[in-house]
C-alpha positions as a Markdown table, in Angstrom:
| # | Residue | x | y | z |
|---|---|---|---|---|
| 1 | Unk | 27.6 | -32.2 | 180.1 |
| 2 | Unk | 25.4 | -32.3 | 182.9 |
| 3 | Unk | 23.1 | -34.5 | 184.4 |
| 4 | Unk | 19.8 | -32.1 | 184.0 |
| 5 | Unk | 17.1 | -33.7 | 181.9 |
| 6 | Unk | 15.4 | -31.5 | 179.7 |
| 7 | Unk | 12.9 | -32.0 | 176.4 |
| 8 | Unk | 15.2 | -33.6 | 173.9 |
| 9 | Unk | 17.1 | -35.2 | 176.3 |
| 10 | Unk | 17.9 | -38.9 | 175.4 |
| 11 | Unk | 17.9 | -42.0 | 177.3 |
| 12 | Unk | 20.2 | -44.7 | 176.1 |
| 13 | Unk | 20.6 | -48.4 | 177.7 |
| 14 | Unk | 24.5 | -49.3 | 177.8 |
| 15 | Unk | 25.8 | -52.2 | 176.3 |
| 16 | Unk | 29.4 | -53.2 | 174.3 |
| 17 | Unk | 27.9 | -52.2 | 171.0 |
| 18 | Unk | 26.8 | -48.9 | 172.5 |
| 19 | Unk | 30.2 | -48.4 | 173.3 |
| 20 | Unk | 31.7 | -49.2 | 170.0 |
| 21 | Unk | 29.3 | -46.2 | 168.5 |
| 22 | Unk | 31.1 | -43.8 | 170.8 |
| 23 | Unk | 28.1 | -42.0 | 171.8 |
| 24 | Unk | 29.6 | -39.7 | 175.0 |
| 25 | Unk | 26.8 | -40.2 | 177.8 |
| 26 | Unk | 27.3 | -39.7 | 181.9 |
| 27 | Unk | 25.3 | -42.6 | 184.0 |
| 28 | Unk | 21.8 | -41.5 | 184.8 |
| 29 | Unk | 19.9 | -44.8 | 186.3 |
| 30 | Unk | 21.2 | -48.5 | 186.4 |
| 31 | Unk | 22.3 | -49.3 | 182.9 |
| 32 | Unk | 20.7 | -46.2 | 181.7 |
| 33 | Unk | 23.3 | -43.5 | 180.6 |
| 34 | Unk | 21.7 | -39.7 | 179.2 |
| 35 | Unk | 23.2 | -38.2 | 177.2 |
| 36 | Unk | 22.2 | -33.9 | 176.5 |
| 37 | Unk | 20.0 | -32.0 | 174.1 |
| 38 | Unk | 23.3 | -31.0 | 172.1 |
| 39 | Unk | 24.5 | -34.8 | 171.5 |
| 40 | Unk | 21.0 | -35.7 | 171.3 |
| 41 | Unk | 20.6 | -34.0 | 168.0 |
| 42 | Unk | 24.0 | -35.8 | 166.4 |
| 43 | Unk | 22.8 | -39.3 | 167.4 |
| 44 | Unk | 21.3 | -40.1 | 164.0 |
| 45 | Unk | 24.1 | -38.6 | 162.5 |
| 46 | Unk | 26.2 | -41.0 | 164.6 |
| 47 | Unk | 24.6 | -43.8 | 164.3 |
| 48 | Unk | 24.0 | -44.0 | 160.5 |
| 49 | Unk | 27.5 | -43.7 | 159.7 |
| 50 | Unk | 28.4 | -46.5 | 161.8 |
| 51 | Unk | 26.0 | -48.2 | 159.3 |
| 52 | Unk | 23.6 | -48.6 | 162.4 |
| 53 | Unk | 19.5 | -47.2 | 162.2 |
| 54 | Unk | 17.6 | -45.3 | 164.8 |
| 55 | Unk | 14.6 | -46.2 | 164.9 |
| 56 | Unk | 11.4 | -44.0 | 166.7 |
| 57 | Unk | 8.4 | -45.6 | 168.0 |
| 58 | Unk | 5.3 | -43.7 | 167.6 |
| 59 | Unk | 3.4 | -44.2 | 170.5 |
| 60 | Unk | 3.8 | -42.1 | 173.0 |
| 61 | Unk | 4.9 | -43.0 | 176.7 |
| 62 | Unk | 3.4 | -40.6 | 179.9 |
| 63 | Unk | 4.7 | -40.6 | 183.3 |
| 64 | Unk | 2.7 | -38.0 | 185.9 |
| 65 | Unk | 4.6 | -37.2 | 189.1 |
| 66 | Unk | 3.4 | -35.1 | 192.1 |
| 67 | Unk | 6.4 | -32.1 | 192.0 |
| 68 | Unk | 7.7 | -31.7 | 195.8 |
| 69 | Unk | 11.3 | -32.9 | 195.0 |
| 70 | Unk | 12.2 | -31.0 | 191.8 |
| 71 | Unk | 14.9 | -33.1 | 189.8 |
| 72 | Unk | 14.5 | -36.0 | 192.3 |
| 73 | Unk | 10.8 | -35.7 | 190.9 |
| 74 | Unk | 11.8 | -35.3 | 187.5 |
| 75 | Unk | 14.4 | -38.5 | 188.2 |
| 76 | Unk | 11.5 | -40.6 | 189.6 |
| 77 | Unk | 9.4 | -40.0 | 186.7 |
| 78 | Unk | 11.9 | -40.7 | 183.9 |
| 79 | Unk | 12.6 | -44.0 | 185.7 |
| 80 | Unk | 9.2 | -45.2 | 185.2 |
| 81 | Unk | 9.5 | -44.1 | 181.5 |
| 82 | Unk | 12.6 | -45.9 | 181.3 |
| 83 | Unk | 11.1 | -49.1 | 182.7 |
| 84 | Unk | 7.9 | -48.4 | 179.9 |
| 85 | Unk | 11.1 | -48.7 | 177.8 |
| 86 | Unk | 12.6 | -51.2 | 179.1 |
| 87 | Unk | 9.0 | -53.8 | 178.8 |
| 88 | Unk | 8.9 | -53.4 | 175.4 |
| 89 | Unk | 12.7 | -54.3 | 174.6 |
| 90 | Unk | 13.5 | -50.9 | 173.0 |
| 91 | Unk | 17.1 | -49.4 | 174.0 |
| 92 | Unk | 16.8 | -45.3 | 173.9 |
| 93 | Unk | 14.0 | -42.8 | 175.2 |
| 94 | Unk | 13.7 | -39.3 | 174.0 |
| 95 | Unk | 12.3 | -37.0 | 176.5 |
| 96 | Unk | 9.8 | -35.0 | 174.2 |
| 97 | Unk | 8.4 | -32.8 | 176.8 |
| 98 | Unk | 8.0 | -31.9 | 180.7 |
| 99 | Unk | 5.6 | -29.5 | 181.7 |
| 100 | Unk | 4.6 | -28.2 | 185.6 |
| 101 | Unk | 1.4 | -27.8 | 186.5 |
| 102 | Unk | -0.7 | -27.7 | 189.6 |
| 103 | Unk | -3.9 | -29.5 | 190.2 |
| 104 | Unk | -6.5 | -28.5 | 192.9 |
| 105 | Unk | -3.4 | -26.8 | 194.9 |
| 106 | Unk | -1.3 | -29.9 | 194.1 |
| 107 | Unk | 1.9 | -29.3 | 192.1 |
| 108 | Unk | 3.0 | -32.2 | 189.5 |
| 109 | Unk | 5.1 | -32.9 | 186.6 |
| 110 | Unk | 4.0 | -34.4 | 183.6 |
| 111 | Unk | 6.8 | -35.9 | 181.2 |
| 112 | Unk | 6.2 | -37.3 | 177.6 |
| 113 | Unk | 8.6 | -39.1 | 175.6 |
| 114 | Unk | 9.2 | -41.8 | 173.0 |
| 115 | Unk | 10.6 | -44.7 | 172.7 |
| 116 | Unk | 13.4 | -45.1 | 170.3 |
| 117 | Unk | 15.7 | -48.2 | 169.3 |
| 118 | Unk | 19.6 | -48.1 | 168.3 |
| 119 | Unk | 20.7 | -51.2 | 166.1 |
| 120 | Unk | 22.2 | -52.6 | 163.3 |
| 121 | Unk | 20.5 | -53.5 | 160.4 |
| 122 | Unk | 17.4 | -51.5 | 158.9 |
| 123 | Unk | 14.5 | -53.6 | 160.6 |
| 124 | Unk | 13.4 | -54.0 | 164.2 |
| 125 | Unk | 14.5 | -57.4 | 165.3 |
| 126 | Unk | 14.7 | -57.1 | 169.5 |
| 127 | Unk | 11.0 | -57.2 | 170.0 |
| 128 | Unk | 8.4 | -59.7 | 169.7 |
| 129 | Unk | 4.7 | -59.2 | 169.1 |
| 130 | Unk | 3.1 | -58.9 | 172.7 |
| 131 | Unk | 0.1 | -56.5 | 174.5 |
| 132 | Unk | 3.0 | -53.9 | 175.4 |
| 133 | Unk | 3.4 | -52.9 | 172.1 |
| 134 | Unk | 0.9 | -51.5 | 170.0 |
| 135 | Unk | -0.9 | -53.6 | 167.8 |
| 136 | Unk | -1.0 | -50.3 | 165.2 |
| 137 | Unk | 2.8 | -51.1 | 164.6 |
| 138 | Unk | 2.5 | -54.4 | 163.8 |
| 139 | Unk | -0.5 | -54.1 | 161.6 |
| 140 | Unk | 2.2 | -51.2 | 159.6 |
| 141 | Unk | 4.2 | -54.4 | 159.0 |
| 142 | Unk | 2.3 | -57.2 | 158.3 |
| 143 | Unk | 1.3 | -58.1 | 155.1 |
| 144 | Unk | -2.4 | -58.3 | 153.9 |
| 145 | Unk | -3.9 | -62.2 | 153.2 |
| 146 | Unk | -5.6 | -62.7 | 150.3 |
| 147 | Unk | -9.0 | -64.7 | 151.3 |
């Protein structure tokens, strides 16, 4: 497997119970690990028969990077996607597209993804309502008062 990040790509923070899911990853950033396109797709799989849920955010996170490094570039603007992730307490990003362009001369990258969470249990319990996340989600979840 190799290090390259492409669309599909997935992002996963390491931790014990990571590790008991024996999802095969390589180190990418810090506690990130990435893990390819091809292992990407049988992560669900995975994770449901572990009895776990995998859940996807809908609102999408943007990084825009000017291009001079190539995969350095690419590195630098995953790692602000990562920390995006990081803020709002989810534990997996999926890359969900990269796309080079050039601006007045200038070459840049742009790089999309969404945040995703791995955990046990069939409701989102790590994160807290807060101005990172959108309020969108929450009104999804909350129950209407009768007035």
């Amino acid at each position: 497997m190799s290090n390259q990040i492409h669309a599909g790509t997935m992002m996963v923070q390491q931790s014990a119970s990571m590790r008991l899911l024996g999802i095969e990853s390589e180190p990418y950033s810090g506690s990130w690990r990435s893990i390819g396109v091809l292992e990407s797709s049988g992560l669900d799989r995975k994770v449901r028969a572990a009895g776990w849920s995998l859940f996807f955010m809908a609102g999408e996170l943007r990084a825009v990077v000017p291009a001079w490094g190539g995969q350095s570039t690419l590195r630098a603007g995953v790692k602000r996607l990562l920390a995006q992730t990081r803020l709002q307490h989810f534990n997996c990003l999926e890359v969900t597209h990269i796309l080079k362009r050039r601006f007045l001369g200038i070459p840049y990258v742009s790089i999309a993804a969404h945040s995703r969470h791995i955990q046990d249990g069939c409701q989102i319990q790590s994160i807290s309502p807060s101005s990172s996340v959108p309020k969108t989600l929450w009104a999804m979840h909350r129950k209407p008062t009768n007035k």
